[in-house]
C-alpha positions as CSV (number, residue, x, y, z in Angstrom):
1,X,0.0,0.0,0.0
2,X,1.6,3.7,-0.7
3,X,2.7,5.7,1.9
4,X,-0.1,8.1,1.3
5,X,-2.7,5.6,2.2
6,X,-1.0,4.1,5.2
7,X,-2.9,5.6,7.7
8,X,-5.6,3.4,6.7
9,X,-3.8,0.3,7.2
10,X,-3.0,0.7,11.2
11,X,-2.4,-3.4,11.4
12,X,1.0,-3.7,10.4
13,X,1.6,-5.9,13.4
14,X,-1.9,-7.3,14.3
15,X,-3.1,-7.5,18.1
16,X,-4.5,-11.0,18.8
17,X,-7.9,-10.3,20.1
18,X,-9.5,-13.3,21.8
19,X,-13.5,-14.3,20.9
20,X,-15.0,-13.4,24.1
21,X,-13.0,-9.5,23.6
22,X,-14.2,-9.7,20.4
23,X,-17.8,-10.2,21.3
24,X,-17.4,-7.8,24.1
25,X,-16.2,-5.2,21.8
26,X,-19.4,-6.0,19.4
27,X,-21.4,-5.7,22.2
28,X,-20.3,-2.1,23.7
29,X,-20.6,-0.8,19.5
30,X,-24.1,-2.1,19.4
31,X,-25.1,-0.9,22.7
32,X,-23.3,2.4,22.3
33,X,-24.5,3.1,18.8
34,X,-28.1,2.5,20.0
35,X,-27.7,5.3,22.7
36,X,-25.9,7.9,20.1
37,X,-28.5,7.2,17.7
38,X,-30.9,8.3,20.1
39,X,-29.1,11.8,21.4
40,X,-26.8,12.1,19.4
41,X,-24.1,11.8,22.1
42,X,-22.9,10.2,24.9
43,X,-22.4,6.8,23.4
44,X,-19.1,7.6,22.1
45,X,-17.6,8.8,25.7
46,X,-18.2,5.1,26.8
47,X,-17.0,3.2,23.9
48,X,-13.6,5.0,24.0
49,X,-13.6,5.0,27.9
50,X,-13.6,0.9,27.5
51,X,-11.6,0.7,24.4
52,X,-8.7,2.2,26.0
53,X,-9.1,0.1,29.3
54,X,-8.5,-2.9,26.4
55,X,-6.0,-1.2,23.7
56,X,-3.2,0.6,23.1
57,X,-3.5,4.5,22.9
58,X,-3.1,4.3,19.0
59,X,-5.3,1.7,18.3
60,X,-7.9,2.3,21.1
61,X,-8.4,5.9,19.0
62,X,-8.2,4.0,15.4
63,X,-11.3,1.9,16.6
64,X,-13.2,4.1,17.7
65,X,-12.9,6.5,14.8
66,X,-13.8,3.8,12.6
67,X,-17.0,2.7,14.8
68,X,-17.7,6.0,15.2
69,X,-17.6,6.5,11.4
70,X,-20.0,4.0,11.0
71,X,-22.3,4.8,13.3
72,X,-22.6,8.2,13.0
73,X,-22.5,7.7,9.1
74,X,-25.4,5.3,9.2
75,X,-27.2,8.1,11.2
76,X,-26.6,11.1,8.7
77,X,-27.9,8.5,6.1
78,X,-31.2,7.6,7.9
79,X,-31.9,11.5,8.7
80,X,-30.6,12.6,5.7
81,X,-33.1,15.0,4.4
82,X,-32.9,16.8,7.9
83,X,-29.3,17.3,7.6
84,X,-28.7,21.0,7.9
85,X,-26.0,21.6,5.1
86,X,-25.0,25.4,6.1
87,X,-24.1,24.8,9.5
88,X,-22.3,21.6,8.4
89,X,-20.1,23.7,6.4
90,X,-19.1,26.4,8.6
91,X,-18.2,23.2,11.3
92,X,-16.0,21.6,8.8
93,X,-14.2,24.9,8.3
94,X,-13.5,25.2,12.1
95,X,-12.3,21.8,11.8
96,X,-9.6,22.0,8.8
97,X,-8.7,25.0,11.1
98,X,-8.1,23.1,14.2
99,X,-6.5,20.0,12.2
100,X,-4.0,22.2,10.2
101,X,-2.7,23.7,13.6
102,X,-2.4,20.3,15.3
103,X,-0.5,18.8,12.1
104,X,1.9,22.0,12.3
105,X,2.4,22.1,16.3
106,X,1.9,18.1,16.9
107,X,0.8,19.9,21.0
108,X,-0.2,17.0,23.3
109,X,-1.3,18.7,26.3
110,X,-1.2,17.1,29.6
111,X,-4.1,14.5,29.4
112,X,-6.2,15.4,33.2
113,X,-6.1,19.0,32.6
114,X,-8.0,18.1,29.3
115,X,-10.8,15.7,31.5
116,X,-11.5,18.5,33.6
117,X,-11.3,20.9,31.2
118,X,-14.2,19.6,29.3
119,X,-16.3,18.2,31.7
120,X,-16.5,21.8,33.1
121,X,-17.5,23.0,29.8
122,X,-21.2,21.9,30.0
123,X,-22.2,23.2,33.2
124,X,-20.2,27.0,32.6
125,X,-22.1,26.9,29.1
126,X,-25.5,26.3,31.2
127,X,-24.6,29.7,33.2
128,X,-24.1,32.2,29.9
129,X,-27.2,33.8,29.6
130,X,-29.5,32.7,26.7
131,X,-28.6,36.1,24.3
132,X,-24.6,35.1,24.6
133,X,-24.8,31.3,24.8
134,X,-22.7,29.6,22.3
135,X,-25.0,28.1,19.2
136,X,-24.7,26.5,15.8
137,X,-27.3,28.4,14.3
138,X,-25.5,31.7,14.8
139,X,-22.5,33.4,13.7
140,X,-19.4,32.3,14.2
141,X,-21.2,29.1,16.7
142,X,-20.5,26.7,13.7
143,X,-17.1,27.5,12.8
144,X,-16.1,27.7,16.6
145,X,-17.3,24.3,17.2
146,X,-15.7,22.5,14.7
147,X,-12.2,24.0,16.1
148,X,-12.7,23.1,19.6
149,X,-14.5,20.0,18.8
150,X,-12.1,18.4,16.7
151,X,-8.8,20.1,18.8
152,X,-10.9,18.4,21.8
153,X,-11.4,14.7,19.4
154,X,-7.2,15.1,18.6
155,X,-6.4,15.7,22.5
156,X,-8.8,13.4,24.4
157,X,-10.5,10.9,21.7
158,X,-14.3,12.8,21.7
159,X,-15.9,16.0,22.1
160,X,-19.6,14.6,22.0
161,X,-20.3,16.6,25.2
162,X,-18.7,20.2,23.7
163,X,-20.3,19.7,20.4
164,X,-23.5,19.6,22.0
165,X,-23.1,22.7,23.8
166,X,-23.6,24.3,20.5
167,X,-26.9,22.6,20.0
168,X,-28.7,22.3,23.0
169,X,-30.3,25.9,23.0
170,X,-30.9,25.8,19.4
171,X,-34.5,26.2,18.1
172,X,-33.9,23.6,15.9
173,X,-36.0,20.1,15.4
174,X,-34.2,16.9,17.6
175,X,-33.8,15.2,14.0
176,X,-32.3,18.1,12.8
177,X,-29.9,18.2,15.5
178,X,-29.3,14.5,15.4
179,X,-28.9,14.3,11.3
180,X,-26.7,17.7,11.7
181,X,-24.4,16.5,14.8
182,X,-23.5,13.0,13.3
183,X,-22.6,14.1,9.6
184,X,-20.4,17.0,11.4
185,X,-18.8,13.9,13.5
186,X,-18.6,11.8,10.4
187,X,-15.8,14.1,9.6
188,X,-14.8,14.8,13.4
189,X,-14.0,11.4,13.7
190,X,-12.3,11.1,10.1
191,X,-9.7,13.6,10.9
192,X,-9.2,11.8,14.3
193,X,-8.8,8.6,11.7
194,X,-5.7,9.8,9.4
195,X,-4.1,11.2,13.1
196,X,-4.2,8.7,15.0
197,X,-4.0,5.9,12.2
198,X,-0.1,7.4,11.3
199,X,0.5,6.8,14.9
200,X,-0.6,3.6,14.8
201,X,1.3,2.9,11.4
202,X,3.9,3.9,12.6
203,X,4.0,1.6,16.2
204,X,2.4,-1.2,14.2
205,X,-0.3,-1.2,17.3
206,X,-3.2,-1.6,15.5
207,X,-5.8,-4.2,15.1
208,X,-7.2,-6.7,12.5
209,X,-9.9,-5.6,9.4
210,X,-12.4,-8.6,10.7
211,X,-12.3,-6.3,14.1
212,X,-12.9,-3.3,12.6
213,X,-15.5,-4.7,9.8
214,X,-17.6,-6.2,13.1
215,X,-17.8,-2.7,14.9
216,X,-19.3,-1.0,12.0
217,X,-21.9,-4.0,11.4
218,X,-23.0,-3.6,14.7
219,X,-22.5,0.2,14.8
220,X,-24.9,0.3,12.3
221,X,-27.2,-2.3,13.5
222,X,-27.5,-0.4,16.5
223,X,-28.2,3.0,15.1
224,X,-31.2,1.7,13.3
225,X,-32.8,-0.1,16.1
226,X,-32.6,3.9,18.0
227,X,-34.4,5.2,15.0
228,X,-37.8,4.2,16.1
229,X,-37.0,5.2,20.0
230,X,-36.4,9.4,18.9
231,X,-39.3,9.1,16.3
232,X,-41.4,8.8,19.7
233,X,-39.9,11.3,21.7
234,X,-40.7,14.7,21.6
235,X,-38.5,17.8,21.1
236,X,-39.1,18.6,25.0
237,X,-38.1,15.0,25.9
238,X,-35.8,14.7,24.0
239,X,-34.0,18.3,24.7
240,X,-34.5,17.3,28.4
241,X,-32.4,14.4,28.3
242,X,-30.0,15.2,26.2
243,X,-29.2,18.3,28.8
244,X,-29.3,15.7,31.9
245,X,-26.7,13.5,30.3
246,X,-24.2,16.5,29.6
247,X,-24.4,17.5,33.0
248,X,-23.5,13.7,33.8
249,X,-20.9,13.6,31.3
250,X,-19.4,16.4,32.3
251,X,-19.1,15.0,36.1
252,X,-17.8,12.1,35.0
253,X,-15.0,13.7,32.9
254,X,-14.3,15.8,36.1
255,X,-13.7,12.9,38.2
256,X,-11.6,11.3,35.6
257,X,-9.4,14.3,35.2
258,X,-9.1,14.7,39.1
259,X,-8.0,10.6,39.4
260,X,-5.9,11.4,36.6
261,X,-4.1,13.8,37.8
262,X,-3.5,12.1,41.1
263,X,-2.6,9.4,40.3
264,X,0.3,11.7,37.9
């Protein structure tokens, strides 16, 4: 394969992954899939939260992308015709922003300072007043979340929680926002891809294509059984408990950060 491709082949050396990993893996994509598919979020935090406790760094961050891919791929697909194509353009300009300054500078900032970082995020967001809150459908809210959300994917591994930040207050329909959030991610989680897949090209810690081929079968198997669960909620629901699990997010990522950084 030419160098200019290798990102994409990450298994130089191939990890042995035993059956019962292998259906625990399959297990986590469906079941993390099926909650992203219904919010749009949160699903991801988990997968790569178990994937690393499993992988190496490098291939941990290849997986995920590719599930991630999938899953939020599929998603885009299904709510295609609610995809809102302006502010999906303005986000992919943050992002070739944020990527082109992480490919010049190659910064890796100090990993439990980023936890905390982002789970404090959500709740400072919740305490800007409504007329200065940060939002996609308003200028500049696009273009500022694709930086930070894909300077957040390239530090940490996700940025589901920040990205939603910019949506939450929208006006916007819950399939909107779903359709719109996953095709931003699709790319998100691309650039993440060709990153941390040179990484892993590189250190040969990678893992197999029948992996990586199961994850996205059962990414996408789980993001159309969620399809029928957010055609019943409604946008109050829906908005509701979407802003409940950033707050929990957010805690979480706190307390990671702060075991983090004791434990140096």
């Amino acid at each position: 394969m030419g160098r200019g491709l290798s990102f994409l082949a990450p298994w130089n050396a191939l990890m042995l992954i035993s059956t019962s990993l292998m259906l625990a893996l399959s297990a986590l994509a469906l079941a993390t899939s099926f909650l992203s598919g219904i919010f749009g979020m949160a699903g991801g935090m988990i997968l790569i939260g178990a994937l690393l406790a499993f992988l190496p760094v490098p291939a941990a961050m290849v997986l995920h992308a590719v599930t991630q891919m999938a899953s939020n791929g599929w998603r885009a697909a299904l709510w295609l015709r609610y995809v809102d194509w302006r502010i999906f353009a303005r986000y992919a300009g943050g992002l070739l922003v944020a990527f082109a300054a992480f490919a010049f500078l190659r910064v890796v900032p100090d990993r439990a300072v980023v936890l905390i970082i982002l789970g404090a995020i959500p709740f400072a967001a919740m305490l800007v007043p409504e007329r200065l809150a940060p939002r996609a459908d308003r200028r500049g809210g696009a273009e500022i979340s694709g930086f930070v959300g894909t300077a957040l994917q390239l530090i940490s591994g996700v940025s589901g929680p920040v990205l939603d930040i910019f949506f939450i207050r929208t006006t916007m329909d819950r399939r909107v926002v779903v359709a719109t959030k996953a095709a931003c991610q699709v790319i998100t989680h691309l650039a993440k891809l060709i990153y941390f897949g040179e990484l892993a090209s590189r250190t040969g810690a990678g893992v197999g294509p029948t992996v990586l081929a199961v994850c996205v079968v059962v990414a996408i198997l789980g993001t159309s059984l969620s399809r029928s669960v957010l055609e019943r909620l409604t946008d109050i629901q829906f908005r509701s408990w979407t802003q409940r699990l950033v707050m929990v997010i957010g805690a979480v990522y706190i307390a990671q950060g702060v075991t983090v950084y004791f434990q140096g």
